[in-house]
VODREN-971613 format. One line per field, with one value per residue (C-alpha): x, y negated, z; residue number from 0; residue in one letter. Coordinates in steps of 0.2 Angstrom, whole numbers, plus 5000, padded with zeros to 4 digits. Layout:
N
x = (X	...)
y = (Y	...)
z = (Z	...)
num = (NUM	...)
residuo = (A	...)
***
This chain:
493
x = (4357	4358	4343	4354	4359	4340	4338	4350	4343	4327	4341	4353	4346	4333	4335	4344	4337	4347	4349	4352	4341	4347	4346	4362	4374	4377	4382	4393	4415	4420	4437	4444	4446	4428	4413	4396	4387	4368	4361	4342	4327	4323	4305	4301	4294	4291	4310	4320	4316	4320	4336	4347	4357	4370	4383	4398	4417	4435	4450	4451	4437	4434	4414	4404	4387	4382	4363	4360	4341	4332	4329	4350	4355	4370	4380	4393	4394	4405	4403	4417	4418	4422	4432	4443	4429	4425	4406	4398	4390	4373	4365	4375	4374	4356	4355	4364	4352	4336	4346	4346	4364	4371	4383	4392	4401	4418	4419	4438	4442	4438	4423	4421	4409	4424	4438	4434	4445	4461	4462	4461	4478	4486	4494	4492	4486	4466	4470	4481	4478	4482	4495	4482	4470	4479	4485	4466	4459	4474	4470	4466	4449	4444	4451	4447	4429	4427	4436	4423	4407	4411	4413	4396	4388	4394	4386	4370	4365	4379	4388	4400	4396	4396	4402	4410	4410	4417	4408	4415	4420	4432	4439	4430	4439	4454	4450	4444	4461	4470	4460	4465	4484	4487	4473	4467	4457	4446	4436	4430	4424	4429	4420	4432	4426	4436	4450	4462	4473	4488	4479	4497	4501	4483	4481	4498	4491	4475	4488	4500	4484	4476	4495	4493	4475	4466	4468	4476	4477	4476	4461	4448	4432	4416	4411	4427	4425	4410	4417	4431	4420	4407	4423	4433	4414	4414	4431	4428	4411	4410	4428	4418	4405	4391	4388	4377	4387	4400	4416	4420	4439	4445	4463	4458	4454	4470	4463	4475	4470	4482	4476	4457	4453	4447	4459	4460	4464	4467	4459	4451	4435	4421	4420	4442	4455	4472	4488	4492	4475	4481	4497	4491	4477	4491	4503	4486	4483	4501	4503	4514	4532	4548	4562	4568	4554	4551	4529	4525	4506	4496	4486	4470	4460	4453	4432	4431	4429	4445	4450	4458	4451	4440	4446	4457	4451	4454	4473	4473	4470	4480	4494	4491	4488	4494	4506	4523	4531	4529	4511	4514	4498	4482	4493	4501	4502	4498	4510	4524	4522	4538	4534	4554	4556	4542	4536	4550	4543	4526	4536	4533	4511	4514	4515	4501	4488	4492	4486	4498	4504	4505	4506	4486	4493	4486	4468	4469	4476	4461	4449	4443	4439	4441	4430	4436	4426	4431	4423	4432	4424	4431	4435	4444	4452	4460	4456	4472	4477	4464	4472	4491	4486	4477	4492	4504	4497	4497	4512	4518	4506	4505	4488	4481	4483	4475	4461	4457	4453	4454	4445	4443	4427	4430	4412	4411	4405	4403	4410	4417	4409	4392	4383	4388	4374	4371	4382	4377	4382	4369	4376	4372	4391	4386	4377	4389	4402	4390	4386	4406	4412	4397	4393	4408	4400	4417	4412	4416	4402	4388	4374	4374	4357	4356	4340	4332	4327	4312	4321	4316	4331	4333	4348	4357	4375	4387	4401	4415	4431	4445	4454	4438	4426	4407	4406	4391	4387	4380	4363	4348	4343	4362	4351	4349	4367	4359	4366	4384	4396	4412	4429	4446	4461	4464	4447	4430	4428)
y = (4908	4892	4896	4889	4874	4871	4871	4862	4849	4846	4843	4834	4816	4807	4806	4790	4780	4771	4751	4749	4753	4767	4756	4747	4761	4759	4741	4743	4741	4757	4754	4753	4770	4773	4774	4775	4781	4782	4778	4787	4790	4807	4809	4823	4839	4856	4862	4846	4832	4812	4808	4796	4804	4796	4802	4795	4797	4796	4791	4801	4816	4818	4819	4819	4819	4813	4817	4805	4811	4799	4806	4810	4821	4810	4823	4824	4843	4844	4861	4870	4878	4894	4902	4886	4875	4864	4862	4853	4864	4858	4873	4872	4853	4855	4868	4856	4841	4853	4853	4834	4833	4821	4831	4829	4841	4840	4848	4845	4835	4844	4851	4870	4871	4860	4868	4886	4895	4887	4879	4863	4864	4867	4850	4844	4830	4830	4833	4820	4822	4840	4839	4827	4839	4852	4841	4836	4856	4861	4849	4830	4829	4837	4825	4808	4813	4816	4801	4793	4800	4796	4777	4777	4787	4772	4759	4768	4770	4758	4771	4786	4803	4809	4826	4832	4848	4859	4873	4885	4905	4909	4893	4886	4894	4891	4871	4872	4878	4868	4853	4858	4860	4844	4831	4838	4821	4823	4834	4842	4858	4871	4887	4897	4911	4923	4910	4912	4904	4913	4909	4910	4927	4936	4930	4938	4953	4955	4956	4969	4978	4976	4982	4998	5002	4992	5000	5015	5032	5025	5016	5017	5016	5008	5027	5032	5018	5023	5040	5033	5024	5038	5048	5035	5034	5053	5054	5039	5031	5042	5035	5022	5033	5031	5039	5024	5019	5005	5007	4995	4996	5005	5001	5012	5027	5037	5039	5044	5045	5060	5071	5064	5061	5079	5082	5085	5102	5099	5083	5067	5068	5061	5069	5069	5060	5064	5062	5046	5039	5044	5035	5021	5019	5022	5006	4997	5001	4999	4979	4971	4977	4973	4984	4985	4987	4972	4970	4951	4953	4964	4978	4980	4993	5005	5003	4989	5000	5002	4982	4986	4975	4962	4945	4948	4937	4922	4929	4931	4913	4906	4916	4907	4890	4886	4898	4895	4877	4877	4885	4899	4898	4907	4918	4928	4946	4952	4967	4954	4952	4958	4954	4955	4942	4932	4933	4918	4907	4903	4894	4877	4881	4887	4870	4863	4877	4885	4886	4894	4881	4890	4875	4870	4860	4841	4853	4859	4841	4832	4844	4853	4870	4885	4899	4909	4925	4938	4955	4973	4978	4962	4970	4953	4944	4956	4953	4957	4941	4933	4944	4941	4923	4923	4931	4922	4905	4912	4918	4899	4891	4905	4916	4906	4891	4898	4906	4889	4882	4896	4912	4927	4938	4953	4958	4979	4982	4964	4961	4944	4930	4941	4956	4974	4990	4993	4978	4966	4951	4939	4930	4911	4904	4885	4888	4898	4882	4868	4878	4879	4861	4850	4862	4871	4886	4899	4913	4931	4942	4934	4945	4951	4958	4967	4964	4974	4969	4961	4952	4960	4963	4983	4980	4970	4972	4961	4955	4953	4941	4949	4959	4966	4976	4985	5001	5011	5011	5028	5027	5020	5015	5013	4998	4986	4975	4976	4995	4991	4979	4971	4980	4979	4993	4983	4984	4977	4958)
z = (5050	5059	5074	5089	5078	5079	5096	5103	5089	5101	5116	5109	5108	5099	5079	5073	5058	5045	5047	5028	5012	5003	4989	4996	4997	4979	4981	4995	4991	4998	4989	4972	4970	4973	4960	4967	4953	4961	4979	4979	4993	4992	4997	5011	5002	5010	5007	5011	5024	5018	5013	5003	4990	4989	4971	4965	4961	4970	4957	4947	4945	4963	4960	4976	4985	5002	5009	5022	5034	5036	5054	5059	5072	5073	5066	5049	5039	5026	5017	5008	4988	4983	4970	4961	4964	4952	4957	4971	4985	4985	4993	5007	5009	5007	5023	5033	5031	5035	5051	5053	5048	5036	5023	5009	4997	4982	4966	4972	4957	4939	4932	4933	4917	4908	4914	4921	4932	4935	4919	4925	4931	4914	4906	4890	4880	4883	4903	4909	4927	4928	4941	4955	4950	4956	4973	4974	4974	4987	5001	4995	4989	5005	5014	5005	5004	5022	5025	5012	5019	5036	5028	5022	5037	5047	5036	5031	5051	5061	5069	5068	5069	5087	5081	5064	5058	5044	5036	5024	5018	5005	4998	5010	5024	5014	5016	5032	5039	5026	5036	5054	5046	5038	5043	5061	5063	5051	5058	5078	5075	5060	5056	5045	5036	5027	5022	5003	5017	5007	4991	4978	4989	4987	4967	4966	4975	4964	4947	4958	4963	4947	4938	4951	4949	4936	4921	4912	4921	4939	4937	4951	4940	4950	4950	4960	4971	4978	4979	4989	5001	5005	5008	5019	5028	5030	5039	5049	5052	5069	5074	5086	5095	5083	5065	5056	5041	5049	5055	5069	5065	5048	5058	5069	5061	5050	5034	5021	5003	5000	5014	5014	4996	4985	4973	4954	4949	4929	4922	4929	4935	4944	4960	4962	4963	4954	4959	4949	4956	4975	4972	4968	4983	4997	4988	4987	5004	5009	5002	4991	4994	4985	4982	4998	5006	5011	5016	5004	5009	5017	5011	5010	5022	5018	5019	5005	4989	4986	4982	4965	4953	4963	4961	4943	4932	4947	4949	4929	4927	4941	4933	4916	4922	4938	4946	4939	4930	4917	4918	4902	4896	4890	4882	4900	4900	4919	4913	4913	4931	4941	4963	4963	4952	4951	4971	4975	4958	4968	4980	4973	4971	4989	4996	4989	4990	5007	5023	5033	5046	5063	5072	5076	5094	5086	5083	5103	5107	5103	5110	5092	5089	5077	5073	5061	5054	5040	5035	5039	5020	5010	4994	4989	5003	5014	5033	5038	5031	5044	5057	5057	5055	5069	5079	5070	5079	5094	5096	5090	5103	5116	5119	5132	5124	5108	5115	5122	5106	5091	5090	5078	5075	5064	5057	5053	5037	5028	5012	5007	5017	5020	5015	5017	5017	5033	5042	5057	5045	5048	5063	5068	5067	5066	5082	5092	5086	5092	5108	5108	5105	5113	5130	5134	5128	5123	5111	5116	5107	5096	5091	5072	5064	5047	5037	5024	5008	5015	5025	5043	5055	5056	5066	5080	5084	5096	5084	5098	5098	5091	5097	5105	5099	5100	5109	5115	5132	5126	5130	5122	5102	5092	5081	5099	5103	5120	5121	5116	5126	5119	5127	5123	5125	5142	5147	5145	5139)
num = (0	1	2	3	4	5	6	7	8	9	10	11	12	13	14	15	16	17	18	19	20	21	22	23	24	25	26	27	28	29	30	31	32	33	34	35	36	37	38	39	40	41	42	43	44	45	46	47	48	49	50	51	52	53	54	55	56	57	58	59	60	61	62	63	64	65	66	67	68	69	70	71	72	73	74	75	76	77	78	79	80	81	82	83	84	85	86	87	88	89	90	91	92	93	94	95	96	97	98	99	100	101	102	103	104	105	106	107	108	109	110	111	112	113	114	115	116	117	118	119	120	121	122	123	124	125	126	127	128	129	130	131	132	133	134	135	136	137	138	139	140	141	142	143	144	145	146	147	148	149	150	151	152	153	154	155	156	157	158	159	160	161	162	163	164	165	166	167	168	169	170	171	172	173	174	175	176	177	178	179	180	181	182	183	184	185	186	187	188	189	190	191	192	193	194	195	196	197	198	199	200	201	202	203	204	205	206	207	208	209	210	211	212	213	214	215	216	217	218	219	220	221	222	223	224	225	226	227	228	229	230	231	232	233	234	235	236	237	238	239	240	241	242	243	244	245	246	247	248	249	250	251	252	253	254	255	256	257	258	259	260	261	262	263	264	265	266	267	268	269	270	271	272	273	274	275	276	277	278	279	280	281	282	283	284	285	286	287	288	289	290	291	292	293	294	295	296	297	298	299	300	301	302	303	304	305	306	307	308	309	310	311	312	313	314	315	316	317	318	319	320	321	322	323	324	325	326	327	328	329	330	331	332	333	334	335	336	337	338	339	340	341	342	343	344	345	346	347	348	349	350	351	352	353	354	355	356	357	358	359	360	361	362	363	364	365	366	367	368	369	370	371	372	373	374	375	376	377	378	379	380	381	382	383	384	385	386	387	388	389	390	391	392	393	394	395	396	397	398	399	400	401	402	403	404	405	406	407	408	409	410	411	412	413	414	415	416	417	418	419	420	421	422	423	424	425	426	427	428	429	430	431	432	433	434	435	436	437	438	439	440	441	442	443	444	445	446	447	448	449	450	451	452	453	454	455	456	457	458	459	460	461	462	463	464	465	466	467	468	469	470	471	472	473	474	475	476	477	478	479	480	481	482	483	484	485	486	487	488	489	490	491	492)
residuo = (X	X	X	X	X	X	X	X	X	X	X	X	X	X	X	X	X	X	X	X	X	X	X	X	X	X	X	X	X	X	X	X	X	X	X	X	X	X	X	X	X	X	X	X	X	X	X	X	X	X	X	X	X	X	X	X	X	X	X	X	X	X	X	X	X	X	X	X	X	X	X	X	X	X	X	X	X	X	X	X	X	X	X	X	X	X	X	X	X	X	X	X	X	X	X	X	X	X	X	X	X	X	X	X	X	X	X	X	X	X	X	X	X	X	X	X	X	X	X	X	X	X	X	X	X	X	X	X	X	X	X	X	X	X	X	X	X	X	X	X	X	X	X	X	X	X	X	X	X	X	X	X	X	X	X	X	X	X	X	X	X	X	X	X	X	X	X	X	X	X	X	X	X	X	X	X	X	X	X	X	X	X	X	X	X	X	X	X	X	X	X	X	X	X	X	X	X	X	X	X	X	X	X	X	X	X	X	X	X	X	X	X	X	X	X	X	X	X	X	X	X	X	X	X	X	X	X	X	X	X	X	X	X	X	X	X	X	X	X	X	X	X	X	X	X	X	X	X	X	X	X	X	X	X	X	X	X	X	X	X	X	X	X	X	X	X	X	X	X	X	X	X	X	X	X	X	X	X	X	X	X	X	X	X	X	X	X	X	X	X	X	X	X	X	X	X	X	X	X	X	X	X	X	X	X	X	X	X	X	X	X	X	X	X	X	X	X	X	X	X	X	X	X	X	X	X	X	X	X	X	X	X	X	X	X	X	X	X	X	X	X	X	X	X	X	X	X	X	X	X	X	X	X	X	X	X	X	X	X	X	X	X	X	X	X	X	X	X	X	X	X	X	X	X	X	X	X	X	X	X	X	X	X	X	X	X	X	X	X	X	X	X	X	X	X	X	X	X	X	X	X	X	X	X	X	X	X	X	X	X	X	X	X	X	X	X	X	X	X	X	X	X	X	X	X	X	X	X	X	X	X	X	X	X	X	X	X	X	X	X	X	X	X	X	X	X	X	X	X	X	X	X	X	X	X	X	X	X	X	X	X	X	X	X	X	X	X	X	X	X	X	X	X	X	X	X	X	X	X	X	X	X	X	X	X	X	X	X	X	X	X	X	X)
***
């Protein structure tokens, strides 16, 4: 949803044309690292307005696109990947130039269809840029395309970007934070959503989770899964005031698999859980420990299915080709895993795919800002991870300070990036960032709305900045946001 992106569009200033033929951008020196492979006019059709398309490649697989409107709202997009990448997000990049942006896109440096998963990372004879390619997918290919379109956004219309934005989940929020860590300049406002920002920790996670709960007598089948959330939803959907299917907080409410989940009096089966399976969901939910005890990553909360096997065959591969020096291979067994001993081996991959800098003072500096979101029902990326982030920067830069300039929205109910059965996860995050960065405008509580399959909003629910959240006035229809308010232990916000 991009609605108040769109109206500010008609406020913001009149539409700049180009000064150059788009014809001309594949002629232009951009550098010598830089292959422009086409420069084409894009006619207007009923989906996509004007635009030069503008392709090409960065030294040495970085492929690219840049859609330039023909009517520019004198802003830059650049839109993040998911998973490992290795495509160029034209959907997204296509959204953004409805809007009159100019945009662009990375596969990040290797080919997805070529070299699926995190294969690309894996050395050898027939892949000699393996180890770039793995520096390019961490942080660089982000950073020299922005740098690149911003080039080409100057010459195609004479002048810069008055604003530059980056838009991203998953991956993308990974990048988008990576960005604000390592290359603050590139970019004036960042909408962060869901963000691998401990990427190495949480494919280590997935094979510990996966080691718990994946296969073998433990396993939590699709079937127990959905047994496990109508459960969880049965203890705690009517923890927040309203019974409606969403939990504003799973944090908030004590549910304990051993006391909460029916039990198995003989044999597995599929209205129980048995011990072994039990055991497993409180580790799960516990986080990755080592022998003393020590917490390596969080846990996952309850409310997201469980989070046993999502995300496996991403970790699996990571563990093959990427994780360790030297990469073992396609041959890995995930049972060879050992946190104890292989946690401190990531190290290495840790400094290059990351994004777990605390110190955002050059972002705050310049004036930028950060809106980070991330579902309480992710089955993949835990939100705790989004959460002790969030506090960890504050407690580097002070909570004032970050509140100035950074701001976290926990969505009830959504799954990874969106979606959810009966969550508020349609929610105009582009727009709350533009009224943000360009009027002053500080997000405390945007409006979600769930939609049917027909696509008509059913729903409307504040999604309130963390640490707030909804609560029901306790009068009127639970399905309006104008019956809730945002409050906080300390009071209302």
């Amino acid at each position: 949803m991009r609605i108040a992106v769109l109206l500010l569009l008609a406020s913001f200033s009149a539409f700049a044309a180009p000064v150059k033929n788009c014809a001309d951008m594949a002629t232009i020196p951009f550098g010598r690292d830089v292959k422009i492979a086409s420069a084409k006019l894009i006619g207007a059709t009923p989906q996509m307005p004007e635009h030069c398309d503008v392709r090409g490649v960065i030294w040495p697989e970085n492929s690219f696109a840049l859609k330039l409107p023909t009517n520019w709202n004198e802003r830059f997009e650049m839109v993040g990947n998911g998973g490992w990448a290795g495509v160029i997000s034209f959907r997204e990049v296509d959204n953004a130039v409805r809007d009159g942006y100019a945009a662009t896109s990375t596969d990040t440096g290797h080919d997805a269809n070529k070299e699926p998963g995190a294969s690309f990372a894996y050395p050898g004879p027939n892949n000699p840029n393996a180890e770039r390619k793995v520096i390019d997918f961490g942080y660089l290919a982000v950073h020299e395309t922005g740098l690149l379109a911003k080039r080409m956004i100057r010459a195609y219309y004479g002048a810069d970007p008055k604003y530059s934005y980056w838009v991203g989940c998953s991956t993308g929020g990974r990048q988008g934070l990576m960005e604000a860590q390592r290359y603050p300049e590139d970019f004036d406002g960042y909408v962060v959503g869901a963000p691998v920002l401990d990427l190495a920790g949480l494919q280590a996670k997935s094979v510990y989770n996966f080691q718990l709960a994946g296969q073998g007598p433990a396993e939590i089948t699709r079937e127990k899964a959905a047994l496990l959330n109508k459960d969880y939803l049965d203890k705690c959907d009517a923890s927040d005031g309203v019974k409606d299917g969403v939990v504003e907080n799973p944090m908030k409410c004590s549910f304990d698999p051993a006391k909460d989940l029916p039990r198995c009096s003989g044999a597995d089966g599929l209205g129980c859980f048995t011990d072994t399976q039990i055991e497993a969901l409180k580790r799960i939910y516990d986080g990755v420990r080592d022998a003393h005890g020590t917490l390596l990553f969080p846990g996952m909360p309850p409310g997201g299915n469980g989070g046993v096997a999502q995300g496996f065959g991403l970790s699996k591969s990571f563990m093959q080709f990427m994780a360790f020096d030297p990469p073992p291979g396609p041959n890995w067994d995930y049972h060879t895993f050992n946190v104890d001993k292989d946690w401190s081996r990531l190290t290495p991959i840790r400094l290059r795919i990351d994004a777990t800098i605390t110190d955002l003072s050059a972002v705050r500096a310049r004036g930028g800002k950060i809106l980070q979101y991330h579902g309480w029902s992710d089955p993949g990326v835990s939100p705790e991870m989004s959460i002790h982030y969030y506090e960890s920067v504050r407690n580097t830069m002070g909570p004032k300070d970050t509140d100035g300039f950074y701001r976290l929205f926990l969505v009830p109910g959504m799954g990874h990036c969106q979606g959810g059965a009966a969550a508020c996860s349609n929610v105009d995050w582009q727009g709350a960032m533009v009224n943000w960065l360009e009027k002053g405008i500080a997000p405390t509580a945007l409006t979600g709305a769930h939609k049917d399959k027909e696509g008509q909003v059913t729903r409307t629910r504040p999604i309130c900045a963390y640490p707030a959240q909804a609560q029901y006035k306790g009068s009127g229809s639970t399905d309006e946001a104008a019956n809730f308010t945002c409050s906080t232990p300390g009071g209302e916000q």
